[in-house]
C-alpha positions as CSV (number, residue, x, y, z in Angstrom):
1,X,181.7,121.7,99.2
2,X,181.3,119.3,96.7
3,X,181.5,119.7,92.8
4,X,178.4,118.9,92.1
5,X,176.8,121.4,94.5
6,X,178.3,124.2,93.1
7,X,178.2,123.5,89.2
8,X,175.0,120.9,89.1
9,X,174.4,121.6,85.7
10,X,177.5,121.4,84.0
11,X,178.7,118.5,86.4
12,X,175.9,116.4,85.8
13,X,176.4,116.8,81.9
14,X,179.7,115.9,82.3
15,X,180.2,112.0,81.1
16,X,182.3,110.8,84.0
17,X,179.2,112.7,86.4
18,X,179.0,109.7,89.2
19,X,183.0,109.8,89.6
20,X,183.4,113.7,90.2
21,X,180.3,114.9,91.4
22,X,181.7,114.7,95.1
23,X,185.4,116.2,94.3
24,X,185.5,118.2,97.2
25,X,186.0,122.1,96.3
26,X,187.6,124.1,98.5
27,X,187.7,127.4,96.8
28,X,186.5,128.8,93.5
29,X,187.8,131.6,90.9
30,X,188.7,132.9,87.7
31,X,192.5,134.1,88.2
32,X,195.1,130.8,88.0
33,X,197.3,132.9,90.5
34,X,195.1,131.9,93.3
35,X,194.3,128.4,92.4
36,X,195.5,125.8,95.1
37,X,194.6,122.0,96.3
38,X,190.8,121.4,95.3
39,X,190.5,124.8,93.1
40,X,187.6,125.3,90.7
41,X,189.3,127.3,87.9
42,X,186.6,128.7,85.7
43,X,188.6,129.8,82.6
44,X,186.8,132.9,81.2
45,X,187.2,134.5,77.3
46,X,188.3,138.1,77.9
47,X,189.0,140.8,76.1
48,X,192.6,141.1,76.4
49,X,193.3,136.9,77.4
50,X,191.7,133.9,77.4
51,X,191.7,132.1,80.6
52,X,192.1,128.9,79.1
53,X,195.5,129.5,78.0
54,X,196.3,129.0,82.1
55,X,194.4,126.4,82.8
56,X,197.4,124.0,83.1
57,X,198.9,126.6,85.6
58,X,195.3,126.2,87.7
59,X,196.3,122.5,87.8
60,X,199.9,122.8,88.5
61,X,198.6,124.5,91.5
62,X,196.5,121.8,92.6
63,X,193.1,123.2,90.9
64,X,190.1,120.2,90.9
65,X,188.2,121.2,88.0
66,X,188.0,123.0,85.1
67,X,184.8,125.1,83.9
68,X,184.6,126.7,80.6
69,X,182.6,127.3,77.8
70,X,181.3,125.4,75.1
71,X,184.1,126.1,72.2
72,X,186.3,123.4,71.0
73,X,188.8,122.6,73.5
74,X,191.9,123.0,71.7
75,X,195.3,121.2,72.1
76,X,195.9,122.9,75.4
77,X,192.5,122.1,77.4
78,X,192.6,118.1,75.6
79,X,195.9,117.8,77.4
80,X,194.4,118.9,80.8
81,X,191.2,116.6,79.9
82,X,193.8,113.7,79.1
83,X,195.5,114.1,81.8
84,X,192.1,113.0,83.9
85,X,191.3,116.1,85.5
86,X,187.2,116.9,84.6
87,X,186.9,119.9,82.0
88,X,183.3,120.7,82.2
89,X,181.4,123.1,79.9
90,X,178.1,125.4,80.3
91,X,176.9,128.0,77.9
92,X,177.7,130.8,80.4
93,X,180.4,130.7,82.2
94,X,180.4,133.6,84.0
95,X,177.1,133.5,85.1
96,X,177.5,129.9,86.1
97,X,180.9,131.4,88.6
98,X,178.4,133.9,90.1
99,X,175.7,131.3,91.2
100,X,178.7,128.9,92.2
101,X,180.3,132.1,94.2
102,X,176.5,132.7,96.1
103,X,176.6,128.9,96.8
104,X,179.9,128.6,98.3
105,X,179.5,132.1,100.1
106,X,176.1,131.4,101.6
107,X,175.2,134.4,103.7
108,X,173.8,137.7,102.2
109,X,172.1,141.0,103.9
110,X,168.5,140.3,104.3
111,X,167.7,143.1,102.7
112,X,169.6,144.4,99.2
113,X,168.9,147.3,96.8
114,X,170.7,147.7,93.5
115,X,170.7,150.9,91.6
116,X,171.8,151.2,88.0
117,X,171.5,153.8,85.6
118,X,174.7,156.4,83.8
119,X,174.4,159.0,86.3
120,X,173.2,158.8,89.9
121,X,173.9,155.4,91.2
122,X,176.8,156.5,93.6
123,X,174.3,159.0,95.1
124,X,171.2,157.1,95.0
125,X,173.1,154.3,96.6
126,X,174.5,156.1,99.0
127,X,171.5,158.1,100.3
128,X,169.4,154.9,100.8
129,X,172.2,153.7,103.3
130,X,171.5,156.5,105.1
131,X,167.8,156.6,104.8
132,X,168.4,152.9,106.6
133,X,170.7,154.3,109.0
134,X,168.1,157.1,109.9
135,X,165.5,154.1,110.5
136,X,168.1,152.6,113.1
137,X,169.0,149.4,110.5
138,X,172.3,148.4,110.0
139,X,173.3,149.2,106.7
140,X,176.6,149.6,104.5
141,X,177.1,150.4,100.9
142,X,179.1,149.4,97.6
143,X,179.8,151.0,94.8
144,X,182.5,153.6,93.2
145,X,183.2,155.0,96.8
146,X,183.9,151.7,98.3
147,X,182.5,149.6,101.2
148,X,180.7,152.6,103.3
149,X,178.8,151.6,106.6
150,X,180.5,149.3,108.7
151,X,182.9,150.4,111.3
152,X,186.0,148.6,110.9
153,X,186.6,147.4,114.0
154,X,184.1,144.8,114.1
155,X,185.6,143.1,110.7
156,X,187.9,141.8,113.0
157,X,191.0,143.6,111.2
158,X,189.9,142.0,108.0
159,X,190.6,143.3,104.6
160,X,187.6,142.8,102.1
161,X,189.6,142.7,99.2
162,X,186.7,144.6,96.7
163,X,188.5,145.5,93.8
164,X,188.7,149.0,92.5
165,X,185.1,148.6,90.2
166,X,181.2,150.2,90.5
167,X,180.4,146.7,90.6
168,X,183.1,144.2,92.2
169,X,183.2,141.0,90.8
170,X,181.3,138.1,91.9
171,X,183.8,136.1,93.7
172,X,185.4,139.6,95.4
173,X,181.3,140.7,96.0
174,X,180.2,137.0,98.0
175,X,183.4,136.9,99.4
176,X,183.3,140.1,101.0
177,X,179.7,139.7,102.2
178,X,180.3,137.1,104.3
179,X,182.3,139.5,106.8
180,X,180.0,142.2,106.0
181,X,177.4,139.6,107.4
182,X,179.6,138.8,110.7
183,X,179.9,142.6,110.9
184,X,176.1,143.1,111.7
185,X,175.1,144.5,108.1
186,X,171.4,143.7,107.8
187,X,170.4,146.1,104.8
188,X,173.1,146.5,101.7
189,X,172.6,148.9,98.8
190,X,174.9,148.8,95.9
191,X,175.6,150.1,92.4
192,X,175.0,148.2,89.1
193,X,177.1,148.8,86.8
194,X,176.1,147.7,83.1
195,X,179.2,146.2,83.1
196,X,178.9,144.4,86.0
197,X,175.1,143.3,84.3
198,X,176.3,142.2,81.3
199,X,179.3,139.9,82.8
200,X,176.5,138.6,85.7
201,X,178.6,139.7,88.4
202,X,175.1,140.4,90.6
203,X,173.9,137.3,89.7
204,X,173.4,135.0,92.6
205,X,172.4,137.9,94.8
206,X,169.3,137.9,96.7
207,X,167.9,141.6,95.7
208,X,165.2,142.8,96.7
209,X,165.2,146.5,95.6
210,X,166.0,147.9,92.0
211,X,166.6,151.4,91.2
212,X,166.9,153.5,87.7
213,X,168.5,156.6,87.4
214,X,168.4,157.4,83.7
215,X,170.2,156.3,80.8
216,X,172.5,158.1,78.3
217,X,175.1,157.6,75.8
218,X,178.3,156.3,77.5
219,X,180.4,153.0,77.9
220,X,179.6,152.5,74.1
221,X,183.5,150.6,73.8
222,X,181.9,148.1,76.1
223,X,178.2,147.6,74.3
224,X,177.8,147.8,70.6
225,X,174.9,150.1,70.7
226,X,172.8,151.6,72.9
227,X,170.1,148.9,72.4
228,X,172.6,146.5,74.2
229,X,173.4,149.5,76.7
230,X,169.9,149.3,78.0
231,X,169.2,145.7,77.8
232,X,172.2,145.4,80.0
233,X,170.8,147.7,82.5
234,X,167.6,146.1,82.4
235,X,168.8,142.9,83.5
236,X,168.5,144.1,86.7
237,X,164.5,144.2,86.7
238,X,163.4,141.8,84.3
239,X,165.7,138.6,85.8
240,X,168.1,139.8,88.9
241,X,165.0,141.1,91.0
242,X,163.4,138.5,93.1
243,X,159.6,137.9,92.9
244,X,158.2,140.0,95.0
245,X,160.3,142.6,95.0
246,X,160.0,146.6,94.1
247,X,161.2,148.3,91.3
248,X,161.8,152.3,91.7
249,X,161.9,154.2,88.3
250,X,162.3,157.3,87.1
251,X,160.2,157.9,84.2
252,X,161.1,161.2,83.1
253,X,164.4,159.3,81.7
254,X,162.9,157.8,78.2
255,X,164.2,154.7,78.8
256,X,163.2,154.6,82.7
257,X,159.4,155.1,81.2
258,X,160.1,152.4,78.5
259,X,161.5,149.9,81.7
260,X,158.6,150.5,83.4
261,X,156.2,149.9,80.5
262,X,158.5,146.6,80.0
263,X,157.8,145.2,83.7
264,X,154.2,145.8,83.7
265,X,153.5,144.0,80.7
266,X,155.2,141.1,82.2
267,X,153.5,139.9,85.4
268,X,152.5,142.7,86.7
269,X,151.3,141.1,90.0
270,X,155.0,140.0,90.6
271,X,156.8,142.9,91.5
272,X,156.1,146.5,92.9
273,X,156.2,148.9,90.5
274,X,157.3,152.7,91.8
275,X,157.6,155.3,89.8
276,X,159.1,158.7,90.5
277,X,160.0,162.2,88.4
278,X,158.2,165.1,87.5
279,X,155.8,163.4,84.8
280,X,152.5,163.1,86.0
281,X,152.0,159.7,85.7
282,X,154.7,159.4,88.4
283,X,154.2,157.1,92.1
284,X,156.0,160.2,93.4
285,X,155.8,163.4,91.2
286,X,158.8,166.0,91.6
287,X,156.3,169.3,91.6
288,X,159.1,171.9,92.7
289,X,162.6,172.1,93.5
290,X,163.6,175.3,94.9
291,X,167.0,176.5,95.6
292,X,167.5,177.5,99.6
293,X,170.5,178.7,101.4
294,X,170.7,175.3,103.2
295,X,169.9,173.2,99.4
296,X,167.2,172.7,97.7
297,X,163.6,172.7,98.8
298,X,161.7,169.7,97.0
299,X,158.2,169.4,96.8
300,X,156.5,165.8,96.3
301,X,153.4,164.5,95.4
302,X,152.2,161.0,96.4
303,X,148.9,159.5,96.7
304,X,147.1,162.3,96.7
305,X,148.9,164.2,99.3
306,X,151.8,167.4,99.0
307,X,154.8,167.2,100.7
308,X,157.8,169.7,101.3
309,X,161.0,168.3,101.9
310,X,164.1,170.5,102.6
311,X,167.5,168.7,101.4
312,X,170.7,169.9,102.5
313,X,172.2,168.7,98.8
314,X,173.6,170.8,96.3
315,X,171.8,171.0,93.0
316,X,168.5,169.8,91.6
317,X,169.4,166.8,90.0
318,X,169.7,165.2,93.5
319,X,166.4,165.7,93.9
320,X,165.6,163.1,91.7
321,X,168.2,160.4,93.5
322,X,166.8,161.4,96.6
323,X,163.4,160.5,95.7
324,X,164.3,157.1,94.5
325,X,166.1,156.3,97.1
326,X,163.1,156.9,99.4
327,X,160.5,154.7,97.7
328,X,159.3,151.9,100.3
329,X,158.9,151.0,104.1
330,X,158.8,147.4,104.4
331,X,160.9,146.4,107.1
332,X,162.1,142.9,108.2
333,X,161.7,143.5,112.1
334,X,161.6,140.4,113.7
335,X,162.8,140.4,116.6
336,X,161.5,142.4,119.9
337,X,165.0,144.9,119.5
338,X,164.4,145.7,115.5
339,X,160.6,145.9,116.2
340,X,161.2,148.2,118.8
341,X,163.8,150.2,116.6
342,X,161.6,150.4,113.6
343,X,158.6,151.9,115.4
344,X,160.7,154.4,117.5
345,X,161.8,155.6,113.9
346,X,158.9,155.8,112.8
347,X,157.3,157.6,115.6
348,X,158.8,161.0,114.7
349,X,157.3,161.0,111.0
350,X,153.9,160.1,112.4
351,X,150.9,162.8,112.5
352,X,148.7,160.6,113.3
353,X,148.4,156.7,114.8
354,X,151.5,154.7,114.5
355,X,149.9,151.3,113.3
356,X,152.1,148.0,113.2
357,X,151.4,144.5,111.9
358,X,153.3,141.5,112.5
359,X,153.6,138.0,113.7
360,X,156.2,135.4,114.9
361,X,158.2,132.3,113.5
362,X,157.2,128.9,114.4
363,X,160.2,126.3,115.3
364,X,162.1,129.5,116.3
365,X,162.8,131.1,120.1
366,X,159.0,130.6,121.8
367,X,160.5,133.2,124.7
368,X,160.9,136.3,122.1
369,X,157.0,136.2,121.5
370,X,155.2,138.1,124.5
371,X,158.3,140.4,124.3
372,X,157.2,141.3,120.7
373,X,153.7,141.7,121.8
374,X,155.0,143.9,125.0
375,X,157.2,146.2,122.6
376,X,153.8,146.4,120.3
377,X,151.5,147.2,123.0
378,X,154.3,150.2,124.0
379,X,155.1,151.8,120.7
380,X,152.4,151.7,119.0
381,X,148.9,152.8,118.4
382,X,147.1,149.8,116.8
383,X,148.4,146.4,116.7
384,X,147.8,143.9,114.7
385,X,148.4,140.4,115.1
386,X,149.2,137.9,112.4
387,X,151.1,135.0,111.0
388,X,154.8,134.8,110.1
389,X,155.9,131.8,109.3
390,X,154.2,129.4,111.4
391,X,156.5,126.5,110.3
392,X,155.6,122.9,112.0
393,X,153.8,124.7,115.3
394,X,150.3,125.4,115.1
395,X,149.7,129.0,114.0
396,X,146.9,130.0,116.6
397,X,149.9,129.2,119.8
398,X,151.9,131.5,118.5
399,X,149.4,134.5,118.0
400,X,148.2,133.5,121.4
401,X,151.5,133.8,123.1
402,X,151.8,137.3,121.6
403,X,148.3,138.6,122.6
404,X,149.2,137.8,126.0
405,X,151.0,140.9,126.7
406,X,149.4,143.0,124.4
407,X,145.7,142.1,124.9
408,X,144.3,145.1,122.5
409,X,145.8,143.7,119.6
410,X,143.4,143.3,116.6
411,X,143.7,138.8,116.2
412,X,143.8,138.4,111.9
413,X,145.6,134.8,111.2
414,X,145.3,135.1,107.7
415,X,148.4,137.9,106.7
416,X,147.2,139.0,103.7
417,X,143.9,140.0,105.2
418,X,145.6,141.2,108.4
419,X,147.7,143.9,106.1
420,X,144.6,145.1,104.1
421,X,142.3,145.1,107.3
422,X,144.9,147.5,108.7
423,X,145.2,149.5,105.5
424,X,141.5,150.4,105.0
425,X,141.8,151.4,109.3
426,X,144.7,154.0,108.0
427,X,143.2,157.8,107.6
428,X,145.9,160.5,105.9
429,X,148.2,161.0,108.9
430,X,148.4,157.7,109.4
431,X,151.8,155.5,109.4
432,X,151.6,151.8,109.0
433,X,154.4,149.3,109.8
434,X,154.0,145.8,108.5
435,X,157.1,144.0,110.1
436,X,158.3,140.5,110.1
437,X,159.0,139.1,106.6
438,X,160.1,142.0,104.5
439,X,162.0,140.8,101.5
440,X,160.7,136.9,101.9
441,X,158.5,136.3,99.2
442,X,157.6,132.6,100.2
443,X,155.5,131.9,103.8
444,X,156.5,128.7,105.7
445,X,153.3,127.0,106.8
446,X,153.6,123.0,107.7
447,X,155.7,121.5,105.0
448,X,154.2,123.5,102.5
449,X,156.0,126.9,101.1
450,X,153.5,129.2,99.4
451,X,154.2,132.4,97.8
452,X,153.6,135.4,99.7
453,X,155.0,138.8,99.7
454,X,154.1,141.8,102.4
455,X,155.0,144.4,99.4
456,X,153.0,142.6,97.1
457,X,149.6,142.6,99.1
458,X,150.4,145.9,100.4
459,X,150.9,147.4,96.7
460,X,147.6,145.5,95.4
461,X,145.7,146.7,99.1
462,X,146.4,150.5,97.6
463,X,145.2,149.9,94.0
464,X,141.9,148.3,96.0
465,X,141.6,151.2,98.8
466,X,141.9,153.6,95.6
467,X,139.7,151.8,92.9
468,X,136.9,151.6,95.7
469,X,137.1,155.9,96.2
470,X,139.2,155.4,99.7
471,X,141.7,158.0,100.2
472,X,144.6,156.1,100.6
């Protein structure tokens, strides 16, 4: 790749900008030891070195460029700058290696969940991977126990090389995701360190999913206060989460309530906002946790309704995790197999009518379309029909090409009135999937791109269904 595609800030501010924009980069770190021809050394201020004091090792090695921040260069970088090889600066470094890293490391999960918080992320983290296994998806996990998930033998003997850390950094975390990818991982969860938030390491990552745990004193050599302990962890809400996407909290933590108060009194229309704990203003209220032989018997409260869920966990303060981890079904089925595996999940947990909305992509395989509507038609109860992404084709083909083979299919081109037209059919035992687009929070019709997200419309549907007396 290019310089200038992977540092465009700092390489257009960079006074010789027409004459290294296309260097051609052909990796991308922070350590000098594995700099080679066309490296892009980005020479970091630690705590214990200074990267720029081997920056002239980089180059010795054949590195391209230099990245660095804005002090005074000093007699050892004014050398390297002498010596014609571009020394370009940014404000933050480190974040600027993290967006480089997701830019020369293109592919990502679809779907990716970060949890931070002082206790409870390895847990958390490591029960929504299998809450996503138990739906049939994919899904692996990283954090203090490691990569968890993928079976080895499809990375194709491959060693991921993540370093020993909560939160890898981000050249270790892109590179490993792109094998990850390869494997077949569709759905990631991972822990957030505030570490790993306070040196960007997640930045760059496409998340879609945020989880709080709690916060108390700890890692207090690191951040000078506990002021800068939580502003670290909320990073993760308040500028890593994309648009669109859900924040779970738990509010009985004094700091989860005070995030939660934070992201509503930002754009509250934005993001989805889930709340769990055993305060009652909770999403999900924790009501009881009884010990059993088996675990621990947890009783939940949502919308209205009483549930009783047995956990085969040891002690009460999973229950918590467990609830967090189980905030959301908005799944990114597009494809007749993943449709298909996503309402077969769902079947089980259904009292009632197994409801499913969804469309197809325009400019994509035309053949997949009647097999969606055929897997529709078999698994589930009510069907509606709506649009995806259209693209360049005209909409109205595509939902036609679907109906074909599942002719009782309610027709509703417009999506966000498709999902709310389903939600006011739903009655208590009712189980909707709205499939297709999941963490997208853009919709792809001609050459435009206009913002849309399924959680979004589904979140604001509820707060409608509820304000107007519905039962939800």
């Amino acid at each position: 790749m290019h310089l200038s595609d992977l540092i465009p800030g700092p390489t257009m501010a960079h006074p010789r900008a027409a004459e290294i924009a296309a260097l051609e980069i052909t990796s991308l770190g922070s350590d000098s030891r594995e700099a080679g021809k066309g490296f892009l050394f980005v020479a970091l201020a630690g705590s214990h070195a200074d990267g720029r004091d081997f920056a002239a090792a980089a180059i010795k090695a054949g590195a391209a460029a230099i990245l660095t921040d804005e002090r005074p260069f000093g007699a050892a970088l004014e050398a390297v700058a002498d010596s014609g090889v571009p020394v370009l600066t940014c404000e933050a470094p480190r974040r600027e290696l993290a967006l480089a890293a997701a830019r020369f490391w293109r592919r990502q999960p679809g779907m990716i969940a970060a949890v931070t918080g002082t206790n409870g992320k390895t847990s958390t983290v490591e029960f929504i991977r299998q809450i996503w296994r138990r739906a049939t998806w994919d899904a692996a996990s990283i954090g203090t126990l490691g990569l968890q998930g993928p079976d080895p033998r499809t990375m194709q003997g491959r060693m991921l090389g993540l370093p020993p850390l909560t939160t890898p950094d981000a050249v270790s975390l892109h590179a490993a995701l792109q094998p990850i990818c390869g494997a077949g991982i569709t759905h990631l969860a991972l822990e957030a360190s505030s570490h790993g938030l306070a040196q960007h390491r997640l930045d760059g990552l496409n998340i879609h999913i945020a989880g709080f745990t709690n916060l108390s004193r700890d890692h207090l050599d690191h951040h000078p206060d506990m002021e800068a302990y939580f502003a670290a962890k909320a990073r993760l809400f308040t500028e890593l989460l994309l648009p669109g996407g859900c924040a779970v909290i738990n509010i009985d933590d004094t700091y989860g309530a005070r995030l939660a108060e934070m992201m509503r009194n930002m754009n509250p229309q934005e993001r989805v906002i889930l709340t769990v704990g055993s305060d009652r203003k909770a999403d999900f209220r924790i009501t009881d946790v009884a010990a059993m032989d088996f675990g621990i018997d947890v009783t939940v409260e949502h919308d209205g309704k009483s549930l009783c869920i047995p956990m085969a966990l040891a002690g009460t303060f999973q229950a918590v995790n467990a609830v967090t981890a189980a905030g959301v079904v908005v799944d990114y089925a597009h494809t007749p197999d993943a449709l298909e595996s996503a309402l077969r999940a769902l079947r089980p947990e259904t009292r009632g009518r197994l409801a499913v909305v969804f469309g197809a992509g325009g400019d994509r395989d035309a053949g997949k379309r009647p097999m969606m509507g055929s897997t529709a038609q078999a698994n589930a109860d009510l069907v509606y029909v709506t649009d995806d992404n259209p693209r360049s084709e005209d909409a109205a083909t595509i939902r036609a090409a679907i109906i074909e083979t599942c002719p009782n299919a309610i027709e509703i081109a417009d999506r966000g009135e498709a999902i709310a037209a389903a939600m006011r059919e739903m009655n208590a035992d009712d189980v909707l999937l709205i499939a297709g687009k999941g963490h997208e929070n853009v919709q792809l019709v001609g050459s435009e791109t206009l913002p849309f997200s399924d959680s979004s419309v589904a979140r604001n549907a509820i707060r409608r269904l509820t304000a107007d007396g519905g039962d939800g």
